[in-house]
N, C-alpha and C positions, 0 to 999 in steps of 0.2 A: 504493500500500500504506500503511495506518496502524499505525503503531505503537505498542504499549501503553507504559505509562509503565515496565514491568518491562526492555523493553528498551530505551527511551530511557534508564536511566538505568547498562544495561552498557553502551552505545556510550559516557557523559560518565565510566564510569571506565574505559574500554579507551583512550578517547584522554588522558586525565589522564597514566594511567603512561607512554603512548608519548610525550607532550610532557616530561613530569618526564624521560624517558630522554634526549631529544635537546635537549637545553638550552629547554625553553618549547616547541617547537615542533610539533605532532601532525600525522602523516603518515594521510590516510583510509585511506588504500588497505592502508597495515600493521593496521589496525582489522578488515578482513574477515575472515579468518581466527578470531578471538577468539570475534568477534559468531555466524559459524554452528557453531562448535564447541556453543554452548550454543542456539542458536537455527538449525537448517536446513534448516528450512521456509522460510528464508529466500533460500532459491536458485530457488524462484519468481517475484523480483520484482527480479533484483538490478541494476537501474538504479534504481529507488525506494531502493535498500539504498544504492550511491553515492553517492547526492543526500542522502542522510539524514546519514551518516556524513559527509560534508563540511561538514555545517551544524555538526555537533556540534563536529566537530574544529577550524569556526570560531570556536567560543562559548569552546571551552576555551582557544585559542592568543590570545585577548585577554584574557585573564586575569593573565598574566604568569609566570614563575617559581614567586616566592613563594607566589604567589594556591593556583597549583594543587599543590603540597606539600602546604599547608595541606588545602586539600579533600580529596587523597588520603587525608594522615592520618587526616582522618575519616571516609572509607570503607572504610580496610582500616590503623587502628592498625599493622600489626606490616610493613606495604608497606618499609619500609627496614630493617627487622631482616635482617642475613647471614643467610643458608642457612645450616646447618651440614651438613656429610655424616654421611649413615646411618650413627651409632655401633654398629649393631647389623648392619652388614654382616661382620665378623669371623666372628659364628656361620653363617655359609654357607647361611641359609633361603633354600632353593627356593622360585619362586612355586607357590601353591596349598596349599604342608605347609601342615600342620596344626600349629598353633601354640594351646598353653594351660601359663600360665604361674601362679605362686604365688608371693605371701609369707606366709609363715608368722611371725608374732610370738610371743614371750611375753606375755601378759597380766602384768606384772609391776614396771612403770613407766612413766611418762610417757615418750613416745616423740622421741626428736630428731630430728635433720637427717641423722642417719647412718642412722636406720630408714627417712626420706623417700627415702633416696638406693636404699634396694633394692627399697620399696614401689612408687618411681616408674620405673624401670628397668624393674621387671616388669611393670608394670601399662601401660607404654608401649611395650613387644616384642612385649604381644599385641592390642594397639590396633592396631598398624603393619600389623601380618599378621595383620589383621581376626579374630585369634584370641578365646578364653578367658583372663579371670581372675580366679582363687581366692585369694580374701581366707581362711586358716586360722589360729586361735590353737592354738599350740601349748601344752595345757595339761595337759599329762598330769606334770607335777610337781608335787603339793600343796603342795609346801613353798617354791614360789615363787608359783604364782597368788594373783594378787586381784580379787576381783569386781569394784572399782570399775576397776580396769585394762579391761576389756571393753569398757565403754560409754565411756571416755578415747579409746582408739584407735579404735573407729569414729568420732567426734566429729573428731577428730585427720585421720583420712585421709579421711573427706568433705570436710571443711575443704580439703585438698590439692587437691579436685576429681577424685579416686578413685570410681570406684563397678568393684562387683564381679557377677560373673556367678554364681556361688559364695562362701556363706560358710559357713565349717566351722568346726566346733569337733572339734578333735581326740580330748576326751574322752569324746564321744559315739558313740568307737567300740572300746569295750573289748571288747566280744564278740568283733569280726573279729580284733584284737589276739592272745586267747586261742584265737581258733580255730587262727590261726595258729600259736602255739606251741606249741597241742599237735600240730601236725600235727609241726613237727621235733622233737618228742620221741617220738612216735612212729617216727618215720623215723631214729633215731638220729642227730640232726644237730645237737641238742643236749641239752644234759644241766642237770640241779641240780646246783649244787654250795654243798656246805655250811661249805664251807671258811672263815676270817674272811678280811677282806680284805686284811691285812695278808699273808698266808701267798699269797691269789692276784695280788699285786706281783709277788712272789717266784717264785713260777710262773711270770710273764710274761717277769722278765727272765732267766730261766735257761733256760726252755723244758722245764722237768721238768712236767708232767703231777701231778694230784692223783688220788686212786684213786676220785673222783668222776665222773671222765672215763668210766669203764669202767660207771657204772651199767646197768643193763638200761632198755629203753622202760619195763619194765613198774615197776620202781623208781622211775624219772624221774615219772612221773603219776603216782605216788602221793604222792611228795614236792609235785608243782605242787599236788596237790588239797587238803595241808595247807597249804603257802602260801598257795591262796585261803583255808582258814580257821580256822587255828588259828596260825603261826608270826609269831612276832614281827621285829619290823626288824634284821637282820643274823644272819637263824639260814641263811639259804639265795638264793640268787640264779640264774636261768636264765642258763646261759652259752651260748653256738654253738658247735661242732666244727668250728673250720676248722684253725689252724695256731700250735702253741705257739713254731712258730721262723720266724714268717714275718717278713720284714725290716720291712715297716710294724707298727709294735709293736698298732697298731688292732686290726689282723685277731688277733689270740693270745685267741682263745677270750673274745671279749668279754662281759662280762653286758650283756642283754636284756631281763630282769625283775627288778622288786625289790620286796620289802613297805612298803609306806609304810602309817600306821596315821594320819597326820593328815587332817582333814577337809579336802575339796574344795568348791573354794567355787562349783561347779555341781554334782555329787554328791552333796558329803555323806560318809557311811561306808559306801556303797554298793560300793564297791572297796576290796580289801587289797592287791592286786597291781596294780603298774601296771610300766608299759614303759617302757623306758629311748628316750633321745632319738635314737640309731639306728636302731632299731628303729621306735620312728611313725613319723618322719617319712620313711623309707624306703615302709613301708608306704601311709602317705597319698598322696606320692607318684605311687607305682602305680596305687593303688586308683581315682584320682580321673586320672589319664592324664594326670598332670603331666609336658609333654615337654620345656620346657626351664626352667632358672631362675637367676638372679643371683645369688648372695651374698656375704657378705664373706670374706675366704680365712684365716679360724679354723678355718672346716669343713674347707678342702683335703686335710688328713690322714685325714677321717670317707669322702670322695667313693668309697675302693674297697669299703669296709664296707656304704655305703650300695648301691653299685649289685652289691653281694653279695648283697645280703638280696632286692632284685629279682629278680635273677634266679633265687635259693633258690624264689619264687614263683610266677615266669613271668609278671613286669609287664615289659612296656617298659621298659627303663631313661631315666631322666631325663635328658637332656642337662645338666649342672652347669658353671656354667661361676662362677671365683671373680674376684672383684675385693678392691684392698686398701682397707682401712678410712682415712679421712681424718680429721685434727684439725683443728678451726680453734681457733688460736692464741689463749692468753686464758681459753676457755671448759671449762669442767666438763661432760664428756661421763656421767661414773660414777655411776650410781645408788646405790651405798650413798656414795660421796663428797656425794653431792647431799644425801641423807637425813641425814648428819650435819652438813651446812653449814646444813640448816633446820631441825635442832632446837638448835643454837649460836646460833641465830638470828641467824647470816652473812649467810643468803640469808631473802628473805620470802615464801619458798614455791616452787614447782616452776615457776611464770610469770614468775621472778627473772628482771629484764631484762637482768642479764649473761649469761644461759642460754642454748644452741641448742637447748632442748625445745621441740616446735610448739609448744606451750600459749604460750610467753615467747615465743617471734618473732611469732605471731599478735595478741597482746598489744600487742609493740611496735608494729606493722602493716606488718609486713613481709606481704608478697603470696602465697598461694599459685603464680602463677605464676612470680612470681620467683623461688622457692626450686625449683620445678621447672628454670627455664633455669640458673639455680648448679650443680645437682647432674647434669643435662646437660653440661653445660661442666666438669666436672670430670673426665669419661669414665671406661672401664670398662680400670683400670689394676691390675696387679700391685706396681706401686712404692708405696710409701709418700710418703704427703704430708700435708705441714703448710699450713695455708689462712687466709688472715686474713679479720677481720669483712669487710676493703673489698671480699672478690674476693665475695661475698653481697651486700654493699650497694650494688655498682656493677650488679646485677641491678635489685633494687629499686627503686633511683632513677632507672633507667629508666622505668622506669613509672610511677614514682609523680609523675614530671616532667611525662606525661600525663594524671594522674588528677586531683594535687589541686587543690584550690581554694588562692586563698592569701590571707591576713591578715594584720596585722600584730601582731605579740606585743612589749611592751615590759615588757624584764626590772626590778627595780630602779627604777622608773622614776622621777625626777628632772623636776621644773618646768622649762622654758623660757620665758622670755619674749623675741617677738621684736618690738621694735621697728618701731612700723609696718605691720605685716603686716594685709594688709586680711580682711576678713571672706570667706568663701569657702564654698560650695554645692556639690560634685563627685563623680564617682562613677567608682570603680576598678573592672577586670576584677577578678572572680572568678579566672578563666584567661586568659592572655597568647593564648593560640589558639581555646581551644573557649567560653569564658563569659566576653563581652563583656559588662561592666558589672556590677551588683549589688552594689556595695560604695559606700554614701552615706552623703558627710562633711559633716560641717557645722564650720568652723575658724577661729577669731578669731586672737587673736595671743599664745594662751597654750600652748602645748604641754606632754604626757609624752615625753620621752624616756629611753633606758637608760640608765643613772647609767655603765656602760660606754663608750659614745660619749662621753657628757660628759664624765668624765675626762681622754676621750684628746682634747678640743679645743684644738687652734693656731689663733695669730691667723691667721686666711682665711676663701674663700668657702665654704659649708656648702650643701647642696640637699636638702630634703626632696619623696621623691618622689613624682613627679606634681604636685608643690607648686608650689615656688618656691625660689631662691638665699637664703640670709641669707648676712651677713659676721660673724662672729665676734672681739673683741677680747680676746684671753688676759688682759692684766692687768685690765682692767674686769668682765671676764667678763660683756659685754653684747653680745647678739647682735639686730643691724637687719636688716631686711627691703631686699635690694635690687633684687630685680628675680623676673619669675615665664623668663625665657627660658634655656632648654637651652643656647644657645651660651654664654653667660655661667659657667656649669659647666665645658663641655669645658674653657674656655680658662684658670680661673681654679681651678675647683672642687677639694678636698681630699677630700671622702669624702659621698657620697649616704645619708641617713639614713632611716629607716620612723621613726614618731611616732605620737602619738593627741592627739584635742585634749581640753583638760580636762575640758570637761561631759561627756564621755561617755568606757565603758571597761567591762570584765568583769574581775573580780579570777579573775585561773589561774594553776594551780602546773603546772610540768612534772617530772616525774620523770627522773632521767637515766639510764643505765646504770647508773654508778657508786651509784647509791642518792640521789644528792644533788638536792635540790628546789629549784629554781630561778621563784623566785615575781615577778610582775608583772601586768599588765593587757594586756587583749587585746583590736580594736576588739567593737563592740559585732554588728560584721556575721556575728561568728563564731558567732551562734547560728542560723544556718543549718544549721550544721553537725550531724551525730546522731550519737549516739555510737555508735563502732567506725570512722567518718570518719579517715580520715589525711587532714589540709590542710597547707600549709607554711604557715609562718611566714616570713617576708620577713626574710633579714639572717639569720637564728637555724636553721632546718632543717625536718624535717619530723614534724609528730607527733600521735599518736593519741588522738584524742579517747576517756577511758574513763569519767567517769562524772560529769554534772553531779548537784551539791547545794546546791539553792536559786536562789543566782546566780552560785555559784562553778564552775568549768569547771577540773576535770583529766585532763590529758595526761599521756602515757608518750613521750620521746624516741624517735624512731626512729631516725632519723641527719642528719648535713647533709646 
């Protein structure tokens, strides 16, 4: 039997993982199983199939340990990441339900890591259970939508690596809205009331009733039909008929409709009435067979109103299920906090790298998938929690440990001369794993280094890496060349240094969190790099390339 190279190359990673599992060693015989799961046509030959998978398992188990890790990683990146158990087994889906989930936004600010965190929950409960899901902007309040909000968040949660089956705008459905109300106002189920709002507080907390209550259907529609066109903001509001003394204060004859007379920035002044946010989104919802969804547990009190108004309809009710809201520590979550920190000109815009708005994590280069395994790893909890940048950054730097390329960046940087040090021709990985080589130096015996390290030198041996040993003399402050050998380091070495040699260099600034710019030279191999590239910097951290000018190269800190 001959083998295609598709399956010669699942028998070299079925025996890879089985050697990495048993210290180096791959077992053939545990490889058959693997190999006709996906190939079993192969149980026509399987003495050719023995023979085969022996050779393989030969090739890999002289590889060694190390060897074969390596190769692994580069056939399946994420082969040593833990399992984590089904977060979403709590909600009790049966195999086969039918599973279509939603988030619903405001159009109405740049979105953070708390909107990723409902966006990505729902959008990965109906992944899981090969369901639906509905991307909806909720935007039926004029006096918060903004246009440019629209096109932000689809940019924002494609970015995430989101795509949606459904996308709705919620105000594109004010007919079903009003059909709807008139149908319970006809049905006596609710009423206008014209009462100000201060007077229907008062109502609610005493449970006295106003003598709007008692209007006739035939009253109630004639009042909706001057609302749609003639009454101004606070003459009248559509309330429900449920219960002026019911213990969840929600339910006490809530308003549903209200006059809003400002323009809609998909609209227009096409609508005078619009619907309150129990009311759609209950609605939408149903309408669209929204059966289960995440959110934060602000709404926990809204969940019996909402699956009231369902069932007033005869939708399905939505399975709701609340989670609590998370801070990470540090960071400015508040949208009008935000808008007045950038017009003090605090912050220098909504991508302010102290910020957890995706715009500013994206920016800094933090990972869409790292921001998915953080907000995973934070689970679907009722407690309250406070979260620092590291429990996000230790996401990131996972990856970003297999991603970048590295270079060396010298801050401040400071003359060296070292004594003797011969002339040198050499070339550095890009990656310690995946990109051997591309990094070529050419180095006499005059070095840049960070005015940092220099400061901090004592009389000892010093190694620049990949280099060579110098000896350093504190009161002379003259640094000789002693030797290019590693053991001479272990045995003697004080601190391993990254350098540039003088004739060559890139003048870069990096930005930090804090606002502060931290300027030096960068080797010259760093313009491989493109921008929106996250590469580390060797000694200093990792960070994002955002916008060359000229022959200057700036970065935005990401982290160490």
């Amino acid at each position: 039997m001959v083998f295609s190279i598709e399956q010669r190359d699942l028998m070299f990673k079925l025996a890879l993982k089985n050697a990495v599992k048993h210290d180096g060693s791959a077992n053939p015989k545990a490889l058959i199983g693997g190999f006709l799961g996906e190939f079993p046509d192969a149980r026509k030959d399987m003495k050719s199939l023995v023979v085969e998978l022996g050779v393989v398992a030969g090739e890999v188990n002289s590889l060694g340990l190390d060897v074969q890790k390596e190769k692994l990683l580069e056939l399946e990146p994420d082969v040593f990441v833990k399992k984590e158990r089904n977060i979403f087994d709590f909600l009790g889906i049966s195999e086969g339900e039918f599973v279509k989930t939603a988030f619903p936004p405001g159009p109405e600010k740049h979105p953070h890591i708390g909107h990723a965190k409902s966006l990505l929950l729902n959008y990965l409960l109906a992944k899981q259970y090969n369901g639906e899901f509905c991307l909806r902007f909720e935007d039926t309040n004029p006096d918060l939508v903004r246009a440019e909000f629209y096109d932000i968040m689809l940019k924002d949660f494609g970015w995430l690596g989101v795509s949606w089956d459904e996308l709705v705008f919620a105000s594109d459905f004010m007919d079903l809205y009003y059909e709807h109300c008139e149908s319970l106002l006809k049905d006596d189920k609710a009423y206008v009331c014209s009462c100000k709002s201060e007077d229907i507080k008062v109502q609610r907390e005493t449970g006295v009733p106003c003598s709007c209550r008692g209007n006739s259907s035939v009253k109630n529609l004639e009042l909706w039909d001057l609302m749609k066109t003639s009454m101004s903001p606070g003459d009248a509001t559509v309330r429900l008929k449920i219960d002026l003394l019911h213990k969840n204060s929600t339910m006490r004859d809530p308003s549903i409709f209200r006059v809003n007379l400002n323009e809609h920035a998909r609209h227009g002044s096409k609508y005078r009435v619009w619907p309150n946010y129990d009311f759609q989104n209950s609605i939408m919802d149903g309408y669209f067979k929204i059966t289960h969804r995440i959110r934060s547990k602000e709404f926990e009190m809204r969940n019996e109103l909402q699956r009231f108004i369902q069932r007033l309809f005869g939708y399905d009710e939505t399975k709701i299920f609340e989670m609590a809201r998370f801070n990470i520590e540090g960071a400015e979550a508040s949208g009008r906090v935000i808008r007045e920190m950038i017009k003090n000109n605090e912050l220098i815009g909504w991508d302010d790298p102290s910020l957890i708005t995706l715009c500013a994590l994206r920016r800094r280069g933090f990972l869409p998938r790292a921001i998915e395994n953080f907000v995973v790893s934070t689970g679907i909890s009722k407690s309250e929690s406070v979260l620092t940048w590291d429990d996000l950054i230790v996401q990131n730097r996972r990856l970003l440990d297999e991603s970048s390329d590295r270079f060396f960046f010298v801050s401040d940087p400071v003359k060296l001369e070292v004594v003797g040090a011969p002339s040198k021709s050499f070339e550095l990985n890009l990656h310690p794993m995946h990109r051997k080589g591309g990094r070529l130096f050419n180095t006499k015996d005059v070095f840049f280094v960070s005015r940092k390290d220099f400061d901090s030198f004592k009389s000892g041996v010093y190694r620049f890496i990949e280099l060579f040993n110098f000896e350093f003399d504190f009161e002379s402050k003259v640094a000789k060349f002693l030797d290019e050998d590693v053991k001479t380091f272990k045995e003697k070495g004080k601190s391993m240094l990254h350098y540039l040699p003088v004739s060559s260099g890139v003048e870069a600034e990096v930005l930090m969190p804090d606002k502060e710019v931290v300027k030096g030279l960068c080797e010259e191999n760093v313009k491989k790099a493109r921008v929106g590239d996250v590469v580390q910097f060797e000694r200093f951290g990792f960070c994002r390339l955002d916008k060359v000018e000229g022959n200057k190269y700036f970065f935005w800190f990401t982290h160490s």
